[in-house]
ZAMARGU-4260 file (C-alpha; in steps of 0.2 Angstrom, whole numbers, plus 5000, padded with zeros to 4 digits):
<rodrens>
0) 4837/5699/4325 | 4819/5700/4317 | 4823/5685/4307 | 4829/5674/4319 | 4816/5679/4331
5) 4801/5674/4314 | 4812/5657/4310 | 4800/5642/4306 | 4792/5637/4325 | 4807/5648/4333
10) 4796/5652/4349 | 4793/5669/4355 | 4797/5667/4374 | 4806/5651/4375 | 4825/5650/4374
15) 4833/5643/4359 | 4851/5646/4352 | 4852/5657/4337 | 4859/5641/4327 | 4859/5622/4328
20) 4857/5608/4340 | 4853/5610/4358 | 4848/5597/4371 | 4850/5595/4391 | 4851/5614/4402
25) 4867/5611/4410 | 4877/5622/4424 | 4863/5633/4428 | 4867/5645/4443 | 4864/5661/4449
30) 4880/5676/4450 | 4881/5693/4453 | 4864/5698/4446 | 4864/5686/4432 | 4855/5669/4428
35) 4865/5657/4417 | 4860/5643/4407 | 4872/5632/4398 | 4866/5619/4389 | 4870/5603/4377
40) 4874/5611/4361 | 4881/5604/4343 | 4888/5620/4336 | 4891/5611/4318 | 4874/5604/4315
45) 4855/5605/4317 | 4855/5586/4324 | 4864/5578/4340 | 4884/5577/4337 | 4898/5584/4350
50) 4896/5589/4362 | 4899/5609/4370 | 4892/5618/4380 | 4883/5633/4374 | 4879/5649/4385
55) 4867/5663/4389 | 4862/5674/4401 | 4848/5683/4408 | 4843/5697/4422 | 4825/5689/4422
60) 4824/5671/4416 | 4812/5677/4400 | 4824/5687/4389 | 4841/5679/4386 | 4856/5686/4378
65) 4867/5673/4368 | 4885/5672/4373 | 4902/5662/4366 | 4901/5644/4368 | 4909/5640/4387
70) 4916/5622/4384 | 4923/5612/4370 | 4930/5594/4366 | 4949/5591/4369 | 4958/5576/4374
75) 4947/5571/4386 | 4932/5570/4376 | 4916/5578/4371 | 4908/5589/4386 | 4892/5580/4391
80) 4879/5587/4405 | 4886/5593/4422 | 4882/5607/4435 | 4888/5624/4441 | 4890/5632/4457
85) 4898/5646/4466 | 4914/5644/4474 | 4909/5659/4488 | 4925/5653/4501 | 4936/5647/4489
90) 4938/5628/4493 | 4944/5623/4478 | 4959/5636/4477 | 4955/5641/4458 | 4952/5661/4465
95) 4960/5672/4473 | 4950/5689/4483 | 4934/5685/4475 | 4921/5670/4473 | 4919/5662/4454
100) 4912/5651/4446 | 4917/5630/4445 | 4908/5620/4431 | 4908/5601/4438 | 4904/5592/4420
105) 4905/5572/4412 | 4918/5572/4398 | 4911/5557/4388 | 4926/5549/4377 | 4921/5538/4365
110) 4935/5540/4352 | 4939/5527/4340 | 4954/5522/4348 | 4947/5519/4365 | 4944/5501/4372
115) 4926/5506/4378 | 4915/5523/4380 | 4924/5531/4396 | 4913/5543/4405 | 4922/5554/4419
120) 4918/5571/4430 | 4929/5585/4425 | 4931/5604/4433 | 4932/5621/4424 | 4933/5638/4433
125) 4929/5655/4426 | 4936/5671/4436 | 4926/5684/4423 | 4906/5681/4429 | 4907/5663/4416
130) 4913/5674/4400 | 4929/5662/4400 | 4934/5648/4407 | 4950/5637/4409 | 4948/5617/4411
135) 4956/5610/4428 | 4975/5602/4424 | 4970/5589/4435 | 4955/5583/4425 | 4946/5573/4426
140) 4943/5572/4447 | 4933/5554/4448 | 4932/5539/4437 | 4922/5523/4438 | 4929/5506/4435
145) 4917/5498/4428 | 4900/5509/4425 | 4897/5513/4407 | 4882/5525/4411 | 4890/5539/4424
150) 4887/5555/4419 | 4877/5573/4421 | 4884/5577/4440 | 4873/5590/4450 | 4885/5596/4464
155) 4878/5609/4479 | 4885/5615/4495 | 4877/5603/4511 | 4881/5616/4527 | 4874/5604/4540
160) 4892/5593/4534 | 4901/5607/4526 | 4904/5596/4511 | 4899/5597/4494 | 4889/5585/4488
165) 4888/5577/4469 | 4874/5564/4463 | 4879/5558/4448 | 4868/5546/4436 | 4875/5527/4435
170) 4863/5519/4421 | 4853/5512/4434 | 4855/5521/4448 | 4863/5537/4455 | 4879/5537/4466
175) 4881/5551/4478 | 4900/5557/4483 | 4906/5570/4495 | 4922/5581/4494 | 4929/5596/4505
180) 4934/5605/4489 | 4925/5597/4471 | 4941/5588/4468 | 4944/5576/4479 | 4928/5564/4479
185) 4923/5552/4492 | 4908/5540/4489 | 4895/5541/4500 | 4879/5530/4494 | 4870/5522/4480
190) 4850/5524/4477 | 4838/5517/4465 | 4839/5500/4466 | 4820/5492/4467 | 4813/5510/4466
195) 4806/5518/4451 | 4805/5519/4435 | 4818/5508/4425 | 4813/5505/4407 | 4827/5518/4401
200) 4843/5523/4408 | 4843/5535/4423 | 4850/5552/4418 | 4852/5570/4425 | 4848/5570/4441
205) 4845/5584/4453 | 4843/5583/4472 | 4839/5598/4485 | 4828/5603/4499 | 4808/5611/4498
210) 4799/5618/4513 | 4783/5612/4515 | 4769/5625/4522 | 4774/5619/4538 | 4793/5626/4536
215) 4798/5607/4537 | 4811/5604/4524 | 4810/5589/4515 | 4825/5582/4500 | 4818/5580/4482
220) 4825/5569/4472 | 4824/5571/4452 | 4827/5556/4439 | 4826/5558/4420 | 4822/5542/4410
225) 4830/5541/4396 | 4818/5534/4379 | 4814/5514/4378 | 4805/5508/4360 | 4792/5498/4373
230) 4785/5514/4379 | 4775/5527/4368 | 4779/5543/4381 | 4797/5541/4377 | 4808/5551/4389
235) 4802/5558/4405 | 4806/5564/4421 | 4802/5554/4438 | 4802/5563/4455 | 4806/5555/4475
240) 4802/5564/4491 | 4814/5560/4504 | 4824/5567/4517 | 4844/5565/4515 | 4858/5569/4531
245) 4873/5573/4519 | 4877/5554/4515 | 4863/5543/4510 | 4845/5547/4503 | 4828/5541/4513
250) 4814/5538/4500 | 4796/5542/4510 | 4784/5528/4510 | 4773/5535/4495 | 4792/5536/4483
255) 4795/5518/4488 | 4778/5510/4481 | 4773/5524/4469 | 4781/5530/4452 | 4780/5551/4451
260) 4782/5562/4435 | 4785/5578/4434 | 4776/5581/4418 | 4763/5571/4410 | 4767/5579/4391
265) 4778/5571/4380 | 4791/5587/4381 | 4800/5591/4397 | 4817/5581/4399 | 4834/5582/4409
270) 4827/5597/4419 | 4836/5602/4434 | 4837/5617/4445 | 4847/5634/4449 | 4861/5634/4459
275) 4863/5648/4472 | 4850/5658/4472 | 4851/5670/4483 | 4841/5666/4501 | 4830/5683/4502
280) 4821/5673/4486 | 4821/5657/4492 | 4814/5649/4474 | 4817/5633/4469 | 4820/5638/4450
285) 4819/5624/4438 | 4819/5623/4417 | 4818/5607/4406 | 4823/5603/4389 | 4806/5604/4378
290) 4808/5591/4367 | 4808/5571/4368 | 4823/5557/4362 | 4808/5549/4351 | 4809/5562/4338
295) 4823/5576/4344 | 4832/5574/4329 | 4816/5574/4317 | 4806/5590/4321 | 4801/5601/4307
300) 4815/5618/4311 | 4827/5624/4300 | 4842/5630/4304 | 4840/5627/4324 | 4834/5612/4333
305) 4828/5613/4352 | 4821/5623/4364 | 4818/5626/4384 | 4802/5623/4394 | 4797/5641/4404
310) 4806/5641/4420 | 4795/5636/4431 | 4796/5638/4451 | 4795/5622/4460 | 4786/5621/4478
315) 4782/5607/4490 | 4765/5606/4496 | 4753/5595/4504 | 4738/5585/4493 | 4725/5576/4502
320) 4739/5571/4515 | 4752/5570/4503 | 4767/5579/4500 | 4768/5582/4480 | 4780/5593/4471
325) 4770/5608/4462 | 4775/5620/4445 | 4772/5635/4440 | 4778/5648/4428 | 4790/5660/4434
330) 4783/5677/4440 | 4794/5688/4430 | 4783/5681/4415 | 4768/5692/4422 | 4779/5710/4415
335) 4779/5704/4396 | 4759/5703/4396 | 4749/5711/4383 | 4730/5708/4391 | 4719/5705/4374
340) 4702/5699/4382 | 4697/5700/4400 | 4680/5691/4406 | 4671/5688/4424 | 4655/5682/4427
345) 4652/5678/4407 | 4644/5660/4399 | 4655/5650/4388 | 4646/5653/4374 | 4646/5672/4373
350) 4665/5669/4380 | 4669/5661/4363 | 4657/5673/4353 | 4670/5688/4359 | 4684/5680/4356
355) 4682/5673/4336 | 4691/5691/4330 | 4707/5683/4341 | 4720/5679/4334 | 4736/5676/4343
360) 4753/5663/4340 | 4761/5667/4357 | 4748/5672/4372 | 4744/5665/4389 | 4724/5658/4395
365) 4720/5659/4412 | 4705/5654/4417 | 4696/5650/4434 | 4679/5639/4432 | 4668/5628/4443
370) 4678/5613/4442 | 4661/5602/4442 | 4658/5605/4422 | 4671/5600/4407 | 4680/5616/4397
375) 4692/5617/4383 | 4700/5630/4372 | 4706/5626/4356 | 4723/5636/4353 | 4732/5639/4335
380) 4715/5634/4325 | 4717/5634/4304 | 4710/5626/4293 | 4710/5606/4298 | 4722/5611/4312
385) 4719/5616/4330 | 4728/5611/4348 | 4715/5607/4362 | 4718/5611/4380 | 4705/5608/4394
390) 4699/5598/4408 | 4687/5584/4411 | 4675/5583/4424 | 4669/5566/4420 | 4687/5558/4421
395) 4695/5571/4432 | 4708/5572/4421 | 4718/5590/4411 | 4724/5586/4394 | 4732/5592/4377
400) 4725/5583/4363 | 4739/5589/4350 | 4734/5575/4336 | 4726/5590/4324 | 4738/5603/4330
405) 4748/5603/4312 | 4763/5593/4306 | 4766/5576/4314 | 4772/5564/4302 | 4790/5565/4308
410) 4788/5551/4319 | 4772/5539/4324 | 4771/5543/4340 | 4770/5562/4339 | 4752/5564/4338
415) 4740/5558/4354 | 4730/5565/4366 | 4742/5567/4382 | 4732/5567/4401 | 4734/5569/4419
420) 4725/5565/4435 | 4721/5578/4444 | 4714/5580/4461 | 4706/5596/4461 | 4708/5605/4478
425) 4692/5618/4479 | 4676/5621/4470 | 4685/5631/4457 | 4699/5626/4447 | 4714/5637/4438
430) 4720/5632/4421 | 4734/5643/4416 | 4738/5638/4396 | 4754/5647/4389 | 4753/5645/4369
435) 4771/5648/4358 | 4776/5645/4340 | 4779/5626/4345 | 4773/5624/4361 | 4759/5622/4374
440) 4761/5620/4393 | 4746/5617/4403 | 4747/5622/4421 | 4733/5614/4432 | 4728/5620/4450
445) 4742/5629/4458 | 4753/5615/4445 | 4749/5601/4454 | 4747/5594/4436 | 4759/5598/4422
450) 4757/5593/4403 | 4772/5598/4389 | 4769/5598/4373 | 4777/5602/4355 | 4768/5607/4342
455) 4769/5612/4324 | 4755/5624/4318 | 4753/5635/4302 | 4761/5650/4306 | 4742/5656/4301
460) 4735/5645/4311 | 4732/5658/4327 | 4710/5657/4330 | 4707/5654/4347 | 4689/5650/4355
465) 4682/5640/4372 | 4669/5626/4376 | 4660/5617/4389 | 4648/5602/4389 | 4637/5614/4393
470) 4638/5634/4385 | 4627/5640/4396 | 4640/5637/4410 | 4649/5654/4419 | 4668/5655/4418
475) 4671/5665/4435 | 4686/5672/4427 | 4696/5673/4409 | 4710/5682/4405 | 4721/5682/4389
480) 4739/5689/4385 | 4751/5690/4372 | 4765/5686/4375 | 4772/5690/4358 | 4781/5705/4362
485) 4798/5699/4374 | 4812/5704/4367
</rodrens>
């Protein structure tokens, strides 16, 4: 494994197939002690082609084991982005004493012979903890007359109707349907129309309840947007708080006048969350794809092409009145820390002075500082090359300034300096910066700001150093890990 693990950018502690292409997470759930991720895959080429899915599995969302690829093309078509749940009563009649697995997927025709791109939801059921898995006979379970776009389905269990519930995307808009046993769909709403974001075709949706601090419960609502040439961000994903009774989603006021992204980088798209995780953990578990459709098929790897965003755990919280989704990095990342450095009560400038013998390609920053002064690292520095990552008093904003951060001629719009708003909630604020191979991901405040970046370093290219508009400032607290080791 040592040299697929030291591949050109291969990450450290980020999820990439062994081999080739891979896009959108698809099916993720949660069985019998594993977590699985399936995922868009080209197993023929390191660009986009047809599509499987691809598998692996995990006992703690950080170190992944590979399996067989799960789904193939076949008369149908190729197998684009879906969801996967547990069957625990056996509606759909594919099991027998035990639960299983049912993957609910978009097989995407656009064969030669075909009058126009068809896009249908198919079934698949796996009675071996998703090592195999047979295709419905009665596939595929609903079609559309007359949408092009209508594709990825995220199906989930609603107990207050004892239905399952899909939302699928529709170009513009999502559909939702409700069946008694995933194959037999009735419709139930529509959404999107005069809401949102709309420069890109809607794609990957994912809805499902958060508990604010109060207990209340209120329906979230993820939209991936898909890349328009107009706009310089590219692909993106846009977020609606709601509430939803089994049939129809009620945007709240601040979703219907206000667009919301998830992530303000350039490199978290078609994320959506774990299925069935179990209640005595009660996480909203969520991972993304960490790349973007402006330049997917053009970044420098060889060999592979695309990686996942951390998991990140998604909560629900109220901001100056304001109930806004928050991020942050799984715990189970905290058990593959090596501490380098650890400072409190220490002035920027004799921080930097004992960290210029550091030299790290895949570590974690956390810092806690008075959030009235600006501060910055610069992460993978080389010569001509480094990755800035800070906050901004003057502007209030967090950024990753990634336009020195190594190779970016693969596209024009690769290089920038990517911000966020952010509303800082106390006197001190918490940065936490997690640095790989080819990646940075800027957590900000308890995640109430998120920015997701590639990048494409020297491999030597590993200094790291701090600095403030003022070096006499005190950082309360400075931590630093590597995070080289997983694996």
């Amino acid at each position: 494994m040592s040299n697929i693990k030291h591949q050109n950018y291969r990450n450290a502690y980020h999820y990439s197939p062994r081999e080739n292409w891979m896009n959108d997470p698809n099916g993720m759930v949660y069985f019998k002690g594993e977590y699985h991720l399936f995922y868009q895959h080209h197993p023929m080429g390191t660009t986009w082609g047809p599509m499987h899915w691809g598998h692996a599995v995990s006992k703690d969302l950080v170190s992944w084991e590979e399996l067989p690829i799960a789904l193939a093309p076949d008369e149908h078509g190729t197998i684009f982005s879906g969801s996967a749940v547990v069957d625990w009563n056996n509606s759909s009649g594919f099991f027998d004493q035990e639960p299983g697995l049912v993957a609910i997927f978009t097989h995407h025709d656009d064969s030669p012979g075909a009058n126009r791109i068809v896009q249908c939801q198919s079934l698949a059921y796996s009675k071996d903890n998703g090592r195999t898995w047979t295709k419905y006979e009665g596939n595929p379970v609903l079609r559309h007359d007359t949408y092009v776009d209508f594709r990825d389905p995220k199906v989930f269990w609603h107990e207050p109707s004892s239905q399952w519930v899909m939302i699928v995307a529709c170009g513009q808009t999502v559909c939702l349907y409700r069946s008694p046993n995933l194959m037999d769909w009735t419709f139930a709403s529509e959404f999107g129309e005069g809401i949102g974001f709309h420069d890109g075709v809607w794609e990957c949706p994912d809805l499902f309840p958060l508990a604010m601090e109060s207990n209340e419960a209120r329906w979230v609502m993820l939209v991936s947007i898909g890349d328009d040439p107009a706009y310089v961000e590219g692909s993106r994903t846009q977020y609606f708080i709601g509430d939803f009774d089994g049939m129809t989603f009620k945007p709240d006021e601040r979703s219907k006048g206000e667009i919301r992204w998830l992530d303000y980088g350039r490199d978290n798209y078609a994320g959506v969350s774990w299925s069935d995780i179990p209640t005595a953990d009660g996480r909203r578990l969520f991972i993304g794809w960490m790349s973007n459709w402006k330049y997917a098929n053009l970044t420098p790897t060889d060999g592979w092409r695309g990686a996942m965003t951390l998991v990140r755990e998604l909560k629900l919280e109220t901001l100056e009145g304001e109930a806004t989704v928050t991020q942050q990095p799984i715990r189970e990342m905290e058990a593959y820390r090596n501490e380098v450095r650890s400072f409190h009560d220490v002035i920027v400038d004799e921080a930097a002075a004992r960290l210029v013998d550091v030299r790290l390609e895949s570590c974690e920053i956390h810092v806690r500082f008075d959030a009235a002064f600006s501060l910055g690292f610069k992460v993978r520095v080389g010569p001509g090359q480094e990755t800035v990552v800070g906050w901004d008093a003057k502007t209030n904003e967090v950024y990753v300034d990634r336009t020195r951060s190594g190779l970016a001629d693969f596209h024009k719009d690769f290089s920038g300096k990517h911000l966020a708003s952010l509303r800082v909630t106390g006197a001190l604020l918490e940065l936490r910066i997690f640095v790989d191979r080819s990646s940075v991901e800027l957590f900000a405040d308890r995640g109430q700001a998120v920015i997701t970046d590639l990048i494409y370093p020297d491999p030597a290219s590993t200094g790291i150093t701090v600095f403030a508009d003022d070096d006499r400032k005190v950082i309360e607290s400075l931590h630093i890990y590597d995070l080289s080791s997983r694996g």
